[in-house]
KEDOVEX-48603 format. One record per residue: x, y negated, z of N, C-alpha, C, O in turn; residue in three letters. Coordinates in Angstrom, 3 decimals. Last residue first. Layout:
BEGIN
+----------+----------+----------+----------+----------+----------+----------+----------+----------+----------+----------+----------+-----+
:      n_X :      n_Y :      n_Z :     ca_X :     ca_Y :     ca_Z :      c_X :      c_Y :      c_Z :      o_X :      o_Y :      o_Z : res :
+----------+----------+----------+----------+----------+----------+----------+----------+----------+----------+----------+----------+-----+
:        X :        Y :        Z :        X :        Y :        Z :        X :        Y :        Z :        X :        Y :        Z : ALA :
...
+----------+----------+----------+----------+----------+----------+----------+----------+----------+----------+----------+----------+-----+
END
This chain:
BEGIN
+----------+----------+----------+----------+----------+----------+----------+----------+----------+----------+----------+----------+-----+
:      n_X :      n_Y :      n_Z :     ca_X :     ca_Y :     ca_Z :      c_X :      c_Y :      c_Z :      o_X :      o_Y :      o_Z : res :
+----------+----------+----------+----------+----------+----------+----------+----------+----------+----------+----------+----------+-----+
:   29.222 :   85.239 :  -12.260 :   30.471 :   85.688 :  -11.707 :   31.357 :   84.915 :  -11.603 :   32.436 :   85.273 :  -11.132 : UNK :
:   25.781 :   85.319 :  -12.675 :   26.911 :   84.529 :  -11.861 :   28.209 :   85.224 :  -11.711 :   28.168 :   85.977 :  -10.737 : UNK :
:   24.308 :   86.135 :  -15.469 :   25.050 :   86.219 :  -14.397 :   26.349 :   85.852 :  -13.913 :   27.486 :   85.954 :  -14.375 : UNK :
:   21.699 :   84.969 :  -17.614 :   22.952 :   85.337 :  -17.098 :   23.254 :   85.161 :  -15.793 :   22.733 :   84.338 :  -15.040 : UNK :
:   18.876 :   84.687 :  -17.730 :   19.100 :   85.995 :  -17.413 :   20.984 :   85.786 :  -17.468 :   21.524 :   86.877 :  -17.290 : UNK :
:   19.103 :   82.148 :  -19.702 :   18.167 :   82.745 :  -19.238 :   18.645 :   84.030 :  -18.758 :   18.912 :   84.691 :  -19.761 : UNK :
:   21.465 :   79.665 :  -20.803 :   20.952 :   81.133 :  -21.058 :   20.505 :   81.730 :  -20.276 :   21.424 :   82.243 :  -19.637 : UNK :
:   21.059 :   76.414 :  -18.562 :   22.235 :   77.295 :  -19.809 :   20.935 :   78.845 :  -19.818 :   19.934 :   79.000 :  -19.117 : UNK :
:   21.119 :   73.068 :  -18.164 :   20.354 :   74.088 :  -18.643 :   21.465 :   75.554 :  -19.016 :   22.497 :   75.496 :  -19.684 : UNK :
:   23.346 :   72.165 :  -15.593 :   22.769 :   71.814 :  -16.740 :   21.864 :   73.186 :  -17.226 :   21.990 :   74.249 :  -16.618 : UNK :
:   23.771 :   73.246 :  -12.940 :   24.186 :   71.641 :  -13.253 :   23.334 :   70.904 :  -14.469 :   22.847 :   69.774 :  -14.517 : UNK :
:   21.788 :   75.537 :  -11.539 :   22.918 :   75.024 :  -12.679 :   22.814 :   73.630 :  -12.748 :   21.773 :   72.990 :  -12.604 : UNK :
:   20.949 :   75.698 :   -8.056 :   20.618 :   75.349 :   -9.197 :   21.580 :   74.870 :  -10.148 :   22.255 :   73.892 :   -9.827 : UNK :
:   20.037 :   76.497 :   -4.922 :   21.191 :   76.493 :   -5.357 :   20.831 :   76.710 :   -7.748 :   20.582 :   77.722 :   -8.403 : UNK :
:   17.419 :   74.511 :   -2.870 :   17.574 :   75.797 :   -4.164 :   19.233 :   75.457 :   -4.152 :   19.710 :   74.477 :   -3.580 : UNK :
:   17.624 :   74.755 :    0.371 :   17.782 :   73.769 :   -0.690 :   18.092 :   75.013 :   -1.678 :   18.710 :   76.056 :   -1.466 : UNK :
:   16.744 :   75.432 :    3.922 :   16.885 :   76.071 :    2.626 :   16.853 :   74.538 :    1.359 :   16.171 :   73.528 :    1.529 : UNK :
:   17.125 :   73.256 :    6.547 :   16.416 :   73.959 :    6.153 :   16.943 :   74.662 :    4.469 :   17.767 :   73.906 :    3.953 : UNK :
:   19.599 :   71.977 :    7.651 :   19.552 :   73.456 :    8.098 :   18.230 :   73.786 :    7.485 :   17.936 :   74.906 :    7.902 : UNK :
:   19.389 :   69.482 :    7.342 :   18.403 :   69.479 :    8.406 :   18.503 :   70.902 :    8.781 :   17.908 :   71.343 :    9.765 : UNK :
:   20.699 :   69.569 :    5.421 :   21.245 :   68.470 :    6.260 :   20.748 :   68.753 :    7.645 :   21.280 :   68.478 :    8.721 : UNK :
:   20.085 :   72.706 :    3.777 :   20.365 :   70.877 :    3.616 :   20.805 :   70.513 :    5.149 :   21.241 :   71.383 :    5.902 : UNK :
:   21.534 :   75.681 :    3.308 :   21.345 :   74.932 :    4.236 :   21.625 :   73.448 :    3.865 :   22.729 :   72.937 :    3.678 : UNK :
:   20.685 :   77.180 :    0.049 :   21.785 :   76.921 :    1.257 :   21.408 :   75.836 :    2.023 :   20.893 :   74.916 :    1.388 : UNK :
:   19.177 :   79.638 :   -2.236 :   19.706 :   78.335 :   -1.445 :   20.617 :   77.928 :   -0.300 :   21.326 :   78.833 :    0.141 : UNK :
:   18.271 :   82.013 :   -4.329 :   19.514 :   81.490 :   -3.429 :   19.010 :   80.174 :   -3.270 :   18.417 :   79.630 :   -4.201 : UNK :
:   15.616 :   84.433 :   -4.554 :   16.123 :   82.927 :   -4.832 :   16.769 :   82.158 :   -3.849 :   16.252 :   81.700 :   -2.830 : UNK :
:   15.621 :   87.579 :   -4.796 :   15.625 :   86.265 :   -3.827 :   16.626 :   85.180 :   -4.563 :   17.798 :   85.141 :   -4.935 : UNK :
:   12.508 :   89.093 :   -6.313 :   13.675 :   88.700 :   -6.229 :   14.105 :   87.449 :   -5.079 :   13.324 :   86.628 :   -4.598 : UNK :
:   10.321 :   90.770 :   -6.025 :   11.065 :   91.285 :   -6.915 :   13.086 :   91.012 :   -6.715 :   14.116 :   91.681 :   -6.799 : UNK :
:    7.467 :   90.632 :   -3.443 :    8.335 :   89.838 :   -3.934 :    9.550 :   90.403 :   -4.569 :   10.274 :   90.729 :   -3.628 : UNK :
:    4.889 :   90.910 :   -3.873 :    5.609 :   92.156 :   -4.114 :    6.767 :   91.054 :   -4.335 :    6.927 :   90.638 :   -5.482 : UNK :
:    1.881 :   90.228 :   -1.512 :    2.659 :   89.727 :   -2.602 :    4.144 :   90.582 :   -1.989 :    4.537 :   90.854 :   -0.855 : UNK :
:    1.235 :   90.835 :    1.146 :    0.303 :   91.210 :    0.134 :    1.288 :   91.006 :   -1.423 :    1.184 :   91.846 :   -2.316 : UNK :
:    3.267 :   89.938 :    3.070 :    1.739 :   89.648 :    2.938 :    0.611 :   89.648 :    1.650 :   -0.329 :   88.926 :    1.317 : UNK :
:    5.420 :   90.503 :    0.886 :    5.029 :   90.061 :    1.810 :    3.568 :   89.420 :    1.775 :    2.958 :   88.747 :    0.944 : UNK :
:    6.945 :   93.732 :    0.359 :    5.799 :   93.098 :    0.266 :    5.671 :   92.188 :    1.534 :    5.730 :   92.555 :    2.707 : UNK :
:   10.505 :   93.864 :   -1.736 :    9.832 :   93.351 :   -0.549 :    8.271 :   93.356 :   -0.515 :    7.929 :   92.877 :   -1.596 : UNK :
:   12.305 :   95.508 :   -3.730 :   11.047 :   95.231 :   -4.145 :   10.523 :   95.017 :   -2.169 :   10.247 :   95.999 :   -1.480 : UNK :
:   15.754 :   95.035 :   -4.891 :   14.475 :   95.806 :   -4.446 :   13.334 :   94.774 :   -4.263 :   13.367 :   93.575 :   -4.539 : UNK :
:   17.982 :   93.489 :   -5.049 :   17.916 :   94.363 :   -3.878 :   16.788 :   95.223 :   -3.692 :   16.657 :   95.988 :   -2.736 : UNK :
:   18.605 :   92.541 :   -7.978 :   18.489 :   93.642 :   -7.766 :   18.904 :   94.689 :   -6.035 :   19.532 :   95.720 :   -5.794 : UNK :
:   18.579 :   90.137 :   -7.943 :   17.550 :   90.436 :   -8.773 :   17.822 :   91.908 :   -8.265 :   16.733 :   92.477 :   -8.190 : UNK :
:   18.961 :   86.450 :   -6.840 :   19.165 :   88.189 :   -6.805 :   18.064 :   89.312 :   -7.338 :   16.858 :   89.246 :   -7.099 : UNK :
:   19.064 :   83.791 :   -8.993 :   18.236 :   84.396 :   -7.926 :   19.228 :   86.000 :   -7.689 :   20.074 :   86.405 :   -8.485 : UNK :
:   18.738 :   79.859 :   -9.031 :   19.544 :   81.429 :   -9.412 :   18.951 :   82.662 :   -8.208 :   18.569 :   82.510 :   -7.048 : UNK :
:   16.921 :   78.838 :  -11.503 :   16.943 :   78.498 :  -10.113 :   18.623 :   79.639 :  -10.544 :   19.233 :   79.973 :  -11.559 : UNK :
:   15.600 :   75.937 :  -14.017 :   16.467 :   76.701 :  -13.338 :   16.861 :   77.180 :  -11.976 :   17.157 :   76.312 :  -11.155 : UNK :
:   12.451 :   74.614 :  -13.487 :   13.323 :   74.383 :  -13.361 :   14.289 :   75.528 :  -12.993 :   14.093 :   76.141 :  -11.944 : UNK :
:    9.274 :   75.189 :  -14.241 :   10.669 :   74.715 :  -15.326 :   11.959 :   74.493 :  -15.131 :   12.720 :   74.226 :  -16.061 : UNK :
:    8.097 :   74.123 :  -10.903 :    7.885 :   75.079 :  -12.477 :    9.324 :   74.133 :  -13.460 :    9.946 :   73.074 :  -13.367 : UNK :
:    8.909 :   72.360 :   -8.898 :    9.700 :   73.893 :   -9.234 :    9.333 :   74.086 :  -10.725 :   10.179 :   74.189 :  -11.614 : UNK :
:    6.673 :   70.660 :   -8.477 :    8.473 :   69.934 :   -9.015 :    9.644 :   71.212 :   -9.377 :   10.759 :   71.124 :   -9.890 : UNK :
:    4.627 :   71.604 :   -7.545 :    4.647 :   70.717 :   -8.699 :    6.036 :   70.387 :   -8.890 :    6.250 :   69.587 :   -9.801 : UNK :
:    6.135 :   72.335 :   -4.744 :    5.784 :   72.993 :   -5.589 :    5.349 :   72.740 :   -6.968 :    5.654 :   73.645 :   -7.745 : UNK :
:    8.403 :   70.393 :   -3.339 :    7.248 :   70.261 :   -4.023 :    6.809 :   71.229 :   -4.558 :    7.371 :   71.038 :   -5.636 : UNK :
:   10.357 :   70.966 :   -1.335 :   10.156 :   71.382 :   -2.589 :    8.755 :   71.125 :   -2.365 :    8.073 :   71.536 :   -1.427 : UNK :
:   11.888 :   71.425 :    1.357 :   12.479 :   70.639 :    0.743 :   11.579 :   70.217 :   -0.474 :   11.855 :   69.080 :   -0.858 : UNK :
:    9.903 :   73.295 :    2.428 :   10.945 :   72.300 :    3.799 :   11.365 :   70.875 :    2.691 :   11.237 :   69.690 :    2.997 : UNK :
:    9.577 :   75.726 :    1.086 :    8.318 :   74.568 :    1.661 :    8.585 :   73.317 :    1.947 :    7.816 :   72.366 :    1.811 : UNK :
:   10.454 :   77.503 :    0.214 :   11.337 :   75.891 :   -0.161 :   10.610 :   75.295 :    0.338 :   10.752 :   74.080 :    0.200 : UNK :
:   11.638 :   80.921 :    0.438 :   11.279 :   79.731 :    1.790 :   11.652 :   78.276 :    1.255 :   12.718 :   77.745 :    1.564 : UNK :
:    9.937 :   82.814 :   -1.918 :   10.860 :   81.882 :   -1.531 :   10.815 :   80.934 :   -0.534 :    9.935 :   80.076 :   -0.608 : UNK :
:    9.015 :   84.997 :   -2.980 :    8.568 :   84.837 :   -2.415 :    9.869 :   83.841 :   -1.610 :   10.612 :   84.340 :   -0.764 : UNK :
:    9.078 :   86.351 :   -7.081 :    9.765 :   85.983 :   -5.379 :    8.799 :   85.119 :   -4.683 :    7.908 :   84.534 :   -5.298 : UNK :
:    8.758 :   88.214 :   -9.668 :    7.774 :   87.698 :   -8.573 :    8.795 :   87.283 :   -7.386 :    9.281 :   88.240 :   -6.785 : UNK :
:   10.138 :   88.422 :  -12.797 :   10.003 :   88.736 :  -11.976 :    9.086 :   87.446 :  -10.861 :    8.850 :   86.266 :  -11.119 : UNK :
:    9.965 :   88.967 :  -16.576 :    9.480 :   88.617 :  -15.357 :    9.256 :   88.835 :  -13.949 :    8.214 :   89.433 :  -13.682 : UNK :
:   12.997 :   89.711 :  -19.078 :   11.630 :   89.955 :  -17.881 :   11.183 :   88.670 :  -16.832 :   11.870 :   87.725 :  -16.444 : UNK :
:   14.743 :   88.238 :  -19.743 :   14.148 :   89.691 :  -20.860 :   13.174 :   90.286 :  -19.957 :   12.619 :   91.356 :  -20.208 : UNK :
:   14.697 :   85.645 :  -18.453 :   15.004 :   86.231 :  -20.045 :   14.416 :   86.823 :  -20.786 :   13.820 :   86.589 :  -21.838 : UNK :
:   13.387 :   85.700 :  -16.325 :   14.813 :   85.938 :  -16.881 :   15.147 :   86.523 :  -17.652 :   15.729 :   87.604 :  -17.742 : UNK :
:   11.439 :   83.545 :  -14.634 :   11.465 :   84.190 :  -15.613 :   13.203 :   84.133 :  -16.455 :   13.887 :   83.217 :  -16.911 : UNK :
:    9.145 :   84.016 :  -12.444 :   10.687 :   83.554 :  -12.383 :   10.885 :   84.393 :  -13.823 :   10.564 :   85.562 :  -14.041 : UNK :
:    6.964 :   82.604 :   -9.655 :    7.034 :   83.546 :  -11.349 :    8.447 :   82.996 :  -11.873 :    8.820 :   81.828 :  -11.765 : UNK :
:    6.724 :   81.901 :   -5.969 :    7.393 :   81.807 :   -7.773 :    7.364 :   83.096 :   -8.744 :    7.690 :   84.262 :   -8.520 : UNK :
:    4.933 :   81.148 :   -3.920 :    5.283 :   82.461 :   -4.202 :    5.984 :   81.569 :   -6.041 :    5.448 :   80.836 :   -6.872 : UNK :
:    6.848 :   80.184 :   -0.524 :    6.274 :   79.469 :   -1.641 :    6.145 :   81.056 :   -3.106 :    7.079 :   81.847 :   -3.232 : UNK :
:    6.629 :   79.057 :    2.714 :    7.049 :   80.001 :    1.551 :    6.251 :   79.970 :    0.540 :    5.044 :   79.752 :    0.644 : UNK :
:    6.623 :   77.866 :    5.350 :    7.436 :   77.116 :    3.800 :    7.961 :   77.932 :    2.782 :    9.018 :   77.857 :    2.156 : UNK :
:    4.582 :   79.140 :    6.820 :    4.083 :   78.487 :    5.640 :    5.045 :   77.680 :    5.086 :    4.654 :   76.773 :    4.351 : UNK :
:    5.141 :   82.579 :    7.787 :    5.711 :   81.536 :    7.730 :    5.464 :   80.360 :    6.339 :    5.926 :   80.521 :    5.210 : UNK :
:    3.084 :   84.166 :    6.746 :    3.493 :   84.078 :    8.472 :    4.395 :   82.425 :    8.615 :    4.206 :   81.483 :    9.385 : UNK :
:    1.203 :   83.991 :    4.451 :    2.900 :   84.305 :    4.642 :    2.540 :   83.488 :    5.965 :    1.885 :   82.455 :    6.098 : UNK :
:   -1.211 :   82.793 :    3.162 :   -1.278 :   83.852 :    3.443 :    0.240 :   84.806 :    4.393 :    0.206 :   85.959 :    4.822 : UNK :
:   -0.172 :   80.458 :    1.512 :   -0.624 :   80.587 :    3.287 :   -1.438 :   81.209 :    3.746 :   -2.309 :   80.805 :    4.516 : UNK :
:    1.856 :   79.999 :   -0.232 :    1.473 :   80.911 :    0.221 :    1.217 :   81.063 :    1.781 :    1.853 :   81.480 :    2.748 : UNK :
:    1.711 :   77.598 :   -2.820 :    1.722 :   77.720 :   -2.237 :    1.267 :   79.355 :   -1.922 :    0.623 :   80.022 :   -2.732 : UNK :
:    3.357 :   78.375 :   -6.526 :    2.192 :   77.490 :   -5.500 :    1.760 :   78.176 :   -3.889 :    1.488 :   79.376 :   -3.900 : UNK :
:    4.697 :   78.397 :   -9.671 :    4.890 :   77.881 :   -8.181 :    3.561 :   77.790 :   -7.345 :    2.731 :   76.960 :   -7.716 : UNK :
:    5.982 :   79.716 :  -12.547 :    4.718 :   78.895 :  -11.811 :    5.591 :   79.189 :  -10.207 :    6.567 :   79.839 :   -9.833 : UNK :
:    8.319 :   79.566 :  -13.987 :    7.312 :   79.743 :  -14.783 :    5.691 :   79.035 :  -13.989 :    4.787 :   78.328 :  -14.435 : UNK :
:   11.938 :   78.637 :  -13.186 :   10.437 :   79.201 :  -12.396 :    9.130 :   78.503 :  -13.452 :    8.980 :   77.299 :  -13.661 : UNK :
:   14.122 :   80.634 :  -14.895 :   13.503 :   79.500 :  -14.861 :   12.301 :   79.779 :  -13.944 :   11.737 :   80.872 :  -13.893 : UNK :
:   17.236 :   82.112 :  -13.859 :   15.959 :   82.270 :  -14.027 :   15.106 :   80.829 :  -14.010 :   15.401 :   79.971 :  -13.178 : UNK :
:   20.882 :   83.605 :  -13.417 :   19.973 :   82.829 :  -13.932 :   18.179 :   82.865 :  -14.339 :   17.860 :   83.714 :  -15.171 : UNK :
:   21.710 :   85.878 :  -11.225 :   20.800 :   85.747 :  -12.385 :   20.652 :   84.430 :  -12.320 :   20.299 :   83.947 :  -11.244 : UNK :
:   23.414 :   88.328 :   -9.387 :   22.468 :   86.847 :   -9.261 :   22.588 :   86.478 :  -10.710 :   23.598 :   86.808 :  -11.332 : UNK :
:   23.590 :   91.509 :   -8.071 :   23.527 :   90.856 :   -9.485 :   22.378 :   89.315 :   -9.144 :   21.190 :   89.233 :   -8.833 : UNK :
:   25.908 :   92.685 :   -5.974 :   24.697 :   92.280 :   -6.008 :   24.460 :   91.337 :   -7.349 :   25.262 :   90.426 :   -7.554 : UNK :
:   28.401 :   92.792 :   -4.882 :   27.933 :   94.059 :   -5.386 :   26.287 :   93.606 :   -5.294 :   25.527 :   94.220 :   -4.545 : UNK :
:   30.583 :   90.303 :   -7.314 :   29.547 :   90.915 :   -5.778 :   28.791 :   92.359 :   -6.570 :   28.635 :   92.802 :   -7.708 : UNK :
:   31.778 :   90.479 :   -9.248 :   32.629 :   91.014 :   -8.464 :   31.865 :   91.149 :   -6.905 :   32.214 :   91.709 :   -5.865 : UNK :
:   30.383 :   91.403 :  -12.756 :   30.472 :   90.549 :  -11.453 :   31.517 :   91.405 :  -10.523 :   31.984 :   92.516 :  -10.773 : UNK :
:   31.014 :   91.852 :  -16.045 :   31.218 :   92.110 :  -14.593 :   31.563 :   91.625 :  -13.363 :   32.701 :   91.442 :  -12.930 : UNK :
:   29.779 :   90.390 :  -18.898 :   30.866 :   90.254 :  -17.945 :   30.461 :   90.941 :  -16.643 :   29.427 :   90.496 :  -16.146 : UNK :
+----------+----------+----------+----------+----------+----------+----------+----------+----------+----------+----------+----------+-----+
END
């Protein structure tokens, strides 16, 4: 199916999680994100809300095709959507229920 943003968001499970305090800003977290038919690297701000022990396995949705960021050494691939909690810090934006690896949001 053909999206109607000009940006492709993805379904992706996070494979690993763990801290990055090597990143200027320490509620960034580096994730292995896995969609489907590849593996990609993000560099995600969940410090605020997220356990890092509580990410692996869990569905996120991400952007997969703005390019390739380095932060602080790490090649971050993709950005993993969230939206402002209560406090204005980042909250994942996550499927309701499990569904197919690598589909897209339209």
């Amino acid at each position: 199916m053909t999206s109607p943003f000009d940006v492709t968001i993805e379904v992706a499970e996070v494979l690993s999680a763990e801290p990055f305090p090597e990143a200027r800003k320490p509620e960034l977290v580096k994730l292995t994100l896995d969609c489907g038919d590849r593996e990609l690297q993000s560099a995600a701000q969940l410090g605020y809300h997220h356990d890092v022990d509580d990410l692996v396995g869990r569905q996120v949705l991400c952007v997969t095709d703005l390019g390739t960021v380095n932060i602080a050494g790490f090649e971050s691939q993709a950005l993993t959507v969230g939206v402002p909690g209560d406090d204005g810090n980042p909250v994942l934006v996550t499927p309701d229920k499990q569904v197919p690896l690598g589909g897209e949001l339209y």
